[in-house]
C-alpha positions in Angstrom: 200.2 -76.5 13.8 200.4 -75.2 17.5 203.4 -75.8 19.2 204.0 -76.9 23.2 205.9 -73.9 25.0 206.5 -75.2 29.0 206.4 -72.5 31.2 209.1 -72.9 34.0 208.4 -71.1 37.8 210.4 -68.2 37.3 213.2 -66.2 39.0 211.0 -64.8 41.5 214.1 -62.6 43.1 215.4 -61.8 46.6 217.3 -64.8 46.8 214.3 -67.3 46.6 215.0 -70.7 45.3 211.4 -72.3 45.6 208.0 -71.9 45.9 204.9 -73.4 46.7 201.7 -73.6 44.8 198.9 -72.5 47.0 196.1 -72.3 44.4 195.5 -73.1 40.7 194.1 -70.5 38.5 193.6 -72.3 35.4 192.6 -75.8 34.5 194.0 -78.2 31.7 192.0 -76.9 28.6 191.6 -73.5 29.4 192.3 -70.9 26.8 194.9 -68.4 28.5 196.2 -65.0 27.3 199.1 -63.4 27.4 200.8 -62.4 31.0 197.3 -64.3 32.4 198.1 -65.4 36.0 198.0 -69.0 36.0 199.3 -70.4 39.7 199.5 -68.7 42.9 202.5 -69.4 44.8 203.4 -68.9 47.9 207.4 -68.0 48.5 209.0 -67.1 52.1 208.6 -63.9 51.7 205.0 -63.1 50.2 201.9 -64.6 47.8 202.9 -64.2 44.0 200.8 -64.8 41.6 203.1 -66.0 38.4 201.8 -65.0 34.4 202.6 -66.7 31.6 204.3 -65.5 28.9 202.6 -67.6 26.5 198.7 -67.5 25.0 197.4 -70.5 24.0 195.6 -73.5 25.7 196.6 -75.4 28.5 197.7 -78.6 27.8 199.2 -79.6 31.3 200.3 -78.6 34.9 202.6 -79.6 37.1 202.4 -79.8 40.9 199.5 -80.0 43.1 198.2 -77.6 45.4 200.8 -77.9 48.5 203.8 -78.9 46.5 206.8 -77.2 46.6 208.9 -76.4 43.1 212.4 -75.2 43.2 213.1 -72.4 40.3 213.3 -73.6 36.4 210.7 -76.5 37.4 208.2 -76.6 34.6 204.6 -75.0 35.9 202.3 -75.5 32.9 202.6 -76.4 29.1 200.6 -74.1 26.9 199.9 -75.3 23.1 200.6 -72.0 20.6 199.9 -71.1 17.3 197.9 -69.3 14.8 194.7 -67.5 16.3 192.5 -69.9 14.1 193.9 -73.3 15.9 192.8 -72.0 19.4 189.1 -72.3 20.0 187.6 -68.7 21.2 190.6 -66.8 21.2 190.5 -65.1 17.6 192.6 -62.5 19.1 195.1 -64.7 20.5 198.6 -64.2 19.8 200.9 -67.0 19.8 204.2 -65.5 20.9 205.3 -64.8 24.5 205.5 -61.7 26.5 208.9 -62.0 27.3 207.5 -60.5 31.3 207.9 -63.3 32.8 206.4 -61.5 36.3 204.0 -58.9 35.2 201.8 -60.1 37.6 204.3 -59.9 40.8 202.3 -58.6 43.6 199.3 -57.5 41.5 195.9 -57.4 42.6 194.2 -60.4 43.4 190.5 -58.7 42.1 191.8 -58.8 38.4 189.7 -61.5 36.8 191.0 -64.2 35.4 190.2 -64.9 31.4 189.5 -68.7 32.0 187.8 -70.4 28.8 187.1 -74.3 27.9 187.6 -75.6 25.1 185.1 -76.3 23.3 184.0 -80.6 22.5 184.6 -81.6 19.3 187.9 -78.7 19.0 190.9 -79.6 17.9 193.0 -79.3 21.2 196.4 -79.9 20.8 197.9 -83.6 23.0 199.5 -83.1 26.3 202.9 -84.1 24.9 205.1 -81.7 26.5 208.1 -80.1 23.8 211.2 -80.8 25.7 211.3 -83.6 28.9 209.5 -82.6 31.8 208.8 -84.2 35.7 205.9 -86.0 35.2 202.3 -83.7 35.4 200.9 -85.1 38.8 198.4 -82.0 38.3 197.6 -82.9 34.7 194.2 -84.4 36.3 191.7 -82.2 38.6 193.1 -82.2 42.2 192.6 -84.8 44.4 192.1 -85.0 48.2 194.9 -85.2 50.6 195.8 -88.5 52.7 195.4 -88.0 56.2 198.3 -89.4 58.0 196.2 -91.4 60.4 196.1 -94.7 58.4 198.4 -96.4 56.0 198.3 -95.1 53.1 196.3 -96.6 50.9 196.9 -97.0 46.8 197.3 -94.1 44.5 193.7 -92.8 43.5 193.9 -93.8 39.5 194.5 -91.0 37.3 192.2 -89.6 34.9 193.2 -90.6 30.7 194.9 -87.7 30.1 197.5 -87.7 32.9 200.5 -88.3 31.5 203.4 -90.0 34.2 206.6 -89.0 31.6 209.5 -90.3 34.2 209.8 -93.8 36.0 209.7 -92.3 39.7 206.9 -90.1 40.3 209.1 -87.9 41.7 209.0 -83.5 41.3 211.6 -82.4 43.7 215.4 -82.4 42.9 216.1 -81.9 47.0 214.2 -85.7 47.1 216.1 -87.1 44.0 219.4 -86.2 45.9 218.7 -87.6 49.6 217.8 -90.8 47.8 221.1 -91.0 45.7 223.3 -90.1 48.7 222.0 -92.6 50.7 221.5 -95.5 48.6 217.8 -95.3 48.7 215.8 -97.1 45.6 213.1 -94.7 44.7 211.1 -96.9 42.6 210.4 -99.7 45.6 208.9 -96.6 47.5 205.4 -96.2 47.4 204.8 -92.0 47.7 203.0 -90.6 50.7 201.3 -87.4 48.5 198.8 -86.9 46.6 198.4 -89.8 43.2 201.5 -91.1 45.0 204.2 -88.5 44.7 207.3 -88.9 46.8 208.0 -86.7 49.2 211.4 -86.0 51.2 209.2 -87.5 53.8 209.7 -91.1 52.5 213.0 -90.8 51.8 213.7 -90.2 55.8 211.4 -92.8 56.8 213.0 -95.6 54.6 216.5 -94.3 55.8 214.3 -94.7 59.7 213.7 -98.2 58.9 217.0 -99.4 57.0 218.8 -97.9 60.4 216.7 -99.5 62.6 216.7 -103.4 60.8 218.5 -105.8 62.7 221.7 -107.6 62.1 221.7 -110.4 59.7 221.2 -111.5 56.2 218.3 -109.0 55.7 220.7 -105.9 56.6 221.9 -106.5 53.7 218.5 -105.4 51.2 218.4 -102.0 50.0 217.4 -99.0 52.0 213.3 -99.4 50.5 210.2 -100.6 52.8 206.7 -101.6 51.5 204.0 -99.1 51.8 202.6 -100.1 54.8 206.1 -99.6 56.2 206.1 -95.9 55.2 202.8 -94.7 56.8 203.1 -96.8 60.1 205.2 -94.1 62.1 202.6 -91.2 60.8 200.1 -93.1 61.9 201.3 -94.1 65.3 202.0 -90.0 66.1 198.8 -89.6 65.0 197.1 -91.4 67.1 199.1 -90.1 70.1 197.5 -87.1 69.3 201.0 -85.3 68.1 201.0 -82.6 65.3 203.6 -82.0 62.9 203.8 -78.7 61.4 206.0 -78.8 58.6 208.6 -75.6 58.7 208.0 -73.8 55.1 207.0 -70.8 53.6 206.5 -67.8 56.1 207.1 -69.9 59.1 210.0 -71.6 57.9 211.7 -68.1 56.6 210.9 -66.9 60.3 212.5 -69.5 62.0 215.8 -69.7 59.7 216.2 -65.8 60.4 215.7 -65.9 64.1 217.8 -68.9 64.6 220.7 -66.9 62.4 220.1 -63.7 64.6 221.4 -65.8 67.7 224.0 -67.6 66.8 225.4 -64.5 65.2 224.1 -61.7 67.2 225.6 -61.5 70.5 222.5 -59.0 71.9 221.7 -57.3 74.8 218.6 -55.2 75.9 217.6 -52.3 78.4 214.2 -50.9 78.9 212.7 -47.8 80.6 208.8 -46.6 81.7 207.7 -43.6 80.0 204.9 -41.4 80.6 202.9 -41.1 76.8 200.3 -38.8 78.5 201.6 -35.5 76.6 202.0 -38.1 73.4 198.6 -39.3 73.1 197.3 -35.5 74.0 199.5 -34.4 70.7 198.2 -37.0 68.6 193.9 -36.6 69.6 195.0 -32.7 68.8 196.4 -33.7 65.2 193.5 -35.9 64.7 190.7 -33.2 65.4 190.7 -31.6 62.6 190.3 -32.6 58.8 192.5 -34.7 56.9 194.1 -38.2 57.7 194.7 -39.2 60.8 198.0 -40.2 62.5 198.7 -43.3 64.0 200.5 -43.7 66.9 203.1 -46.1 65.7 203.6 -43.4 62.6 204.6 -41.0 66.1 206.9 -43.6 67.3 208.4 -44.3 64.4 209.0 -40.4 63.7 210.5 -40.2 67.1 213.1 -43.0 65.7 214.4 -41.6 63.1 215.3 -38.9 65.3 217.0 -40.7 67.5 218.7 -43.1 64.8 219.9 -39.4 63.5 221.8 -38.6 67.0 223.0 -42.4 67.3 223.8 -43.8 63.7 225.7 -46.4 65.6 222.0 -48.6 65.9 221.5 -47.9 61.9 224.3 -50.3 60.7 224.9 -54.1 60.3 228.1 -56.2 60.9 229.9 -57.4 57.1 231.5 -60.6 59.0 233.4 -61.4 56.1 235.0 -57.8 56.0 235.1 -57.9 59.7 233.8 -54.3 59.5 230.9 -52.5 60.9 228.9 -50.6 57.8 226.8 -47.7 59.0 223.7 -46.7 56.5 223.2 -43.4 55.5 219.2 -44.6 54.8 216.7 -45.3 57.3 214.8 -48.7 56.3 211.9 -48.6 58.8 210.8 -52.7 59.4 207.6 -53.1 61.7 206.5 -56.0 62.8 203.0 -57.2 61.6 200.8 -60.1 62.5 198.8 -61.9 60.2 197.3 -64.6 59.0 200.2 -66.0 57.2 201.8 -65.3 60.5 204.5 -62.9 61.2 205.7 -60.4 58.8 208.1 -57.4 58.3 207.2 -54.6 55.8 209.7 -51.6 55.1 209.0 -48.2 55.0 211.9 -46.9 52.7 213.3 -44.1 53.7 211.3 -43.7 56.8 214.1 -40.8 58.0 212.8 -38.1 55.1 209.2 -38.6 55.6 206.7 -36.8 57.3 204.8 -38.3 60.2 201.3 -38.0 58.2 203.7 -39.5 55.3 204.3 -42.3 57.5 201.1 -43.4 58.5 199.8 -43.1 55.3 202.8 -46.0 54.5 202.0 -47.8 57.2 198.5 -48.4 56.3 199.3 -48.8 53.0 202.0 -51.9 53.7 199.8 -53.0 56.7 196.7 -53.9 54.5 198.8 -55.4 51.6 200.6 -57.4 54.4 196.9 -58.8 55.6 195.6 -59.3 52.1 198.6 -61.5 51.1 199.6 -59.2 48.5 203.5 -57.8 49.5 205.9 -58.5 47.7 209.1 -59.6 48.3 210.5 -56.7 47.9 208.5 -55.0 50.6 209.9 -57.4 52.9 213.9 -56.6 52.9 216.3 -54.3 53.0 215.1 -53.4 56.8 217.7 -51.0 58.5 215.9 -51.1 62.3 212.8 -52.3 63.0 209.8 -51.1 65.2 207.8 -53.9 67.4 204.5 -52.7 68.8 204.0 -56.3 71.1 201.4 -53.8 73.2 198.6 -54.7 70.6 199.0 -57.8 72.2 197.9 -57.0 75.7 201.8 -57.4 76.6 203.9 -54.9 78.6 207.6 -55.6 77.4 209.5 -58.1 75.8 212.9 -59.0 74.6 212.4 -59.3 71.0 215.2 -61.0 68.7 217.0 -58.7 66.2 215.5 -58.9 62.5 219.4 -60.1 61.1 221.3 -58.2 59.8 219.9 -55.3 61.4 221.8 -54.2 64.6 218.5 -53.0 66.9 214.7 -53.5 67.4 212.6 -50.8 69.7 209.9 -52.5 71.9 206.9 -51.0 72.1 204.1 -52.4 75.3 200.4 -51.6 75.8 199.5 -47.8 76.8 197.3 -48.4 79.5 197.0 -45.7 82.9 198.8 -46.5 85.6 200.0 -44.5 89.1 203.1 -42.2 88.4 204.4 -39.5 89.7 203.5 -36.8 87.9 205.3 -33.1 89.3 206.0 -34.0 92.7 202.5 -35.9 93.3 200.9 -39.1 92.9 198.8 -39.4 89.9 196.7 -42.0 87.2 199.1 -41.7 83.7 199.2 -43.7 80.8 202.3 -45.2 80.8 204.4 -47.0 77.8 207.7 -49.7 78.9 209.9 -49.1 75.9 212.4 -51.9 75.1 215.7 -51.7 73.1 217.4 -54.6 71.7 220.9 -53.8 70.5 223.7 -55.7 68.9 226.6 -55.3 71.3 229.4 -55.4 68.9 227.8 -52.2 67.0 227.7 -50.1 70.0 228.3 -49.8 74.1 225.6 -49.7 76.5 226.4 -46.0 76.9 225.0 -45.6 73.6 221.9 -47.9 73.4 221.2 -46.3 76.8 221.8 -43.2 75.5 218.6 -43.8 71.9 216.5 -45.2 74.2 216.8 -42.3 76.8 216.3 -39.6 73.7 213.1 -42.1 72.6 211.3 -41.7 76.5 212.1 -38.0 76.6 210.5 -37.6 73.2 207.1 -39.9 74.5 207.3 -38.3 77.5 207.5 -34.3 75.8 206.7 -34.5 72.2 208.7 -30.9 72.3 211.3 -32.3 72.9 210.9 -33.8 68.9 210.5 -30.4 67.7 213.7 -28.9 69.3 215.5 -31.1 67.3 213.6 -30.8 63.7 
C-alpha cells in the first residue's frame, strides 16, 4: 500500500523564516519524481523553486498562489510506494532524496515531469499521514476578491478538498494576533481566496471592537459579520487609495533601509570628475577581440584600490561588542533594478579579480538578478557596495548604506559638459561621484581622502596602474 509523506517548506537559509508561493508547478494527481520542483516560492531575498524529496503522486497542496508559509508548514502530500501502485511511473522509487533543495536557484528551463493519473487508477485518498493546516489549494485555484465590494461567500470547493482544522486558518503569525487579543476566529468570515483568514481580518475586527460604542454591546467578543470586514477595503477603494502590502523584496528593502538609519549615523561628500581619459581607456580595451569591459567593472576595479589604501570603509560596526571589525575580503554589492524591484548581488572577492574578471561577474549576477534566478546567497555577505543611479538619467544622490556595510560610492550619468581642461575652457564628459560613509568607522579626512583617490583614478586611469 502507498503511504502519505507531507512535504514541509524547507529551511531555505540566510535567516529566512517564510516564503511565498508565487506559482504552482504540479497539480493534485500528478505523478512527481524524485527532487521534481513542485512550488515556486518567492523569499526576501530571491525566487526558489523547492524539490521534493519524495516520488509518488500528489495527493494534496497547501496554500494558494499569494499565500505566505512560515518554515515547517506542510507544502504538498505525496502518496509513496511500490513502483506498481503509481500509475506511469514504473521507474519510480518510493523513498526520498534526502536533498531537500536540490533545486535552489536552478534553472527555470528544466522541464517539469508532470503526469495525470490515469481514470479508473487506483490513486491513493488525500488523507494526509500526520495533522496538517487544512489544504485550501487541494482544489484548482481560484480567482482573487477584489477589495472593492464586500466580500461575498466562499466559492464552494471542489469534492476532494479536504478542510482538516475548524478555522480555515494557514498562518501561525494570524493564529497568535487572534489569541492575544481575544479575537474569536471562527465568527470571522476570511477575506482570501475559499475564505482563508488573513492577518488582515484580524486587524479589522480589533478596528471595529475599538471603535464600538459604550454599552451593553461593548461587551460581545472582538468578531464582526462579513460585511463588517470588507466595508473599510471597500470604502479606500473607492477613494481611489492603493495599498501595497510590504513583503517579499519590497518588504526586505524597506526593513534594511529603515535599520540603516536608525543605526547608521551617515554622512556624505561628493566631487565632479572628469571620465574623459576613462572612457578613452575602456573604447581602447574594447577594440580588439575578446570580451568587453563594462564600465561599472572599471569603477569597481578602481574601488578595490581605494578600499586597499583606506580599509577603514571595508568594515562594519559589532554593536554588541562595541567594536569596529575591519574585513580582510572585499564583498563587492551593486545595486540592480529589476522587475522584482531593487536588488544587491555580490561579487565575492571583488579585490583579487581582474577587471575583465569582473565584468564577466557582473554580467553573470546581473542577468540571474533579471531572470529571478539569484539565490540567496548571492544577495549577502556585501562588504561595500557600488550604486550606478546615472543609468537613471540622475546626476548624484545620497544613497542609504546597505547595513551593515560602512559605505556606498555614487555613481551619476556620464554626459559632456564645459570644464576646464589645461588652462582652457572645454566640452568633457564629466561623472559627480558620491560617497556615503558611516561616521563612526572613520573621519571625514578619510572618506575625503577614498573618494579623492576614486576621482584621480576616473580622472587618470594611470594613476590605477601606479598603484597595481
Amino acid at each position: 500500500m502507498p503511504q502519505v509523506m507531507e512535504f514541509k517548506l524547507p529551511d531555505l537559509g540566510e535567516g529566512l523564516t517564510e516564503a511565498e508561493i508565487v506559482r504552482w508547478l504540479v497539480a493534485v494527481g500528478d505523478v512527481v519524481a524524485i527532487d521534481q520542483p513542485v512550488v515556486e516560492v518567492e523569499t526576501a531575498k530571491a525566487m526558489v523553486e523547492v524539490p521534493c524529496p519524495y516520488g509518488g503522486v500528489v495527493t494534496a497542496r497547501f496554500g494558494e498562489e499569494g499565500t505566505e508559509l512560515p518554515v515547517g508548514a506542510p507544502l504538498i502530500t505525496v502518496a509513496v510506494g511500490p513502483a506498481s501502485d503509481l500509475p506511469d511511473e514504473p521507474d519510480e522509487a518510493p523513498s526520498g532524496s534526502g536533498n531537500v533543495l536540490v533545486g535552489y536557484g536552478t534553472d527555470h528551463s528544466r522541464p517539469a515531469r508532470r503526469r495525470r493519473v490515469r481514470p479508473g487508477s487506483a490513486a491513493p485518498g488525500p488523507t494526509p499521514a500526520v495533522a496538517a493546516p487544512s489544504p485550501v489549494a487541494a482544489a484548482p485555484a481560484v480567482a482573487r476578491i477584489a477589495p472593492v465590494a464586500p466580500v461575498a461567500a466562499p466559492a464552494p470547493v471542489a469534492a476532494h478538498a479536504v478542510f482538516a482544522g475548524p478555522v480555515p486558518v494557514i498562518s501561525p503569525l494570524v493564529r497568535k494576533l487572534a489569541r492575544d487579543h481575544g479575537v474569536d476566529l471562527r465568527a470571522l468570515s476570511g477575506s482570501g481566496p475559499q475564505g482563508l483568514i488573513l492577518r488582515a481580518d484580524v486587524e479589522v475586527a480589533l478596528r471595529t471592537a475599538t471603535e464600538r460604542p459604550a454599552g451593553p454591546e461593548a461587551a460581545a467578543p472582538a468578531t464582526v459579520p462579513a460585511t463588517a470586514v470588507s466595508a473599510p477595503a471597500a470604502a479606500t477603494a473607492a477613494q481611489g487609495v492603493t495599498r501595497i502590502p510590504l513583503k517579499g523584496v519590497r518588504g526586505a528593502v524597506a526593513d534594511k533601509l529603515s535599520r540603516s538609519r536608525r543605526e547608521i549615523p551617515d554622512a556624505t561628500c561628493w566631487v565632479d570628475a572628469d571620465a574623459t581619459e576613462l572612457m578613452a581607456s575602456r573604447a581602447a580595451m574594447n577594440a580588439g577581440p575578446g570580451p568587453k569591459i563594462s564600465v561599472l567593472a572599471l569603477l569597481a576595479r578602481i574601488c578595490t584600490a581605494a578600499l586597499a589604501r583606506y580599509p577603514e570603509l571595508n568594515s562594519t560596526v559589532d554593536l554588541a561588542a562595541n567594536e569596529i571589525v575591519r574585513l580582510p575580503a572585499v564583498h563587492l554589492g551593486f545595486a540592480a533594478q529589476t522587475e522584482r524591484g531593487l536588488m544587491v548581488p555580490v561579487v565575492r572577492d571583488a579585490q583579487a579579480r581582474s577587471t575583465e574578471s569582473l565584468s564577466a561577474e557582473f554580467g553573470r549576477l546581473t542577468e540571474l538578478a533579471r531572470t529571478g534566478k539569484l539565490a540567496p546567497a548571492d544577495l549577502t555577505g556585501g562588504t561595500f557596495t557600488l550604486n550606478n543611479y546615472g543609468v537613471f538619467g540622475v546626476d548624484g544622490s545620497t544613497p542609504i548604506i546597505n547595513h551593515p556595510e560602512a559605505a556606498m560610492l555614487g555613481v551619476g550619468r556620464i554626459i559632456p559638459k564645459p570644464w576646464v581642461h589645461e588652462g582652457e575652457l572645454a566640452v568633457r564628459k564629466v561623472v559627480q561621484l558620491s560617497l556615503t560613509f558611516d561616521h563612526r568607522v572613520c573621519d571625514g579626512g578619510t572618506a575625503g581622502g577614498f573618494l579623492r583617490y576614486v576621482a584621480d583614478c576616473v580622472e587618470s586611469p594611470a594613476v590605477l596602474l601606479r598603484g597595481l
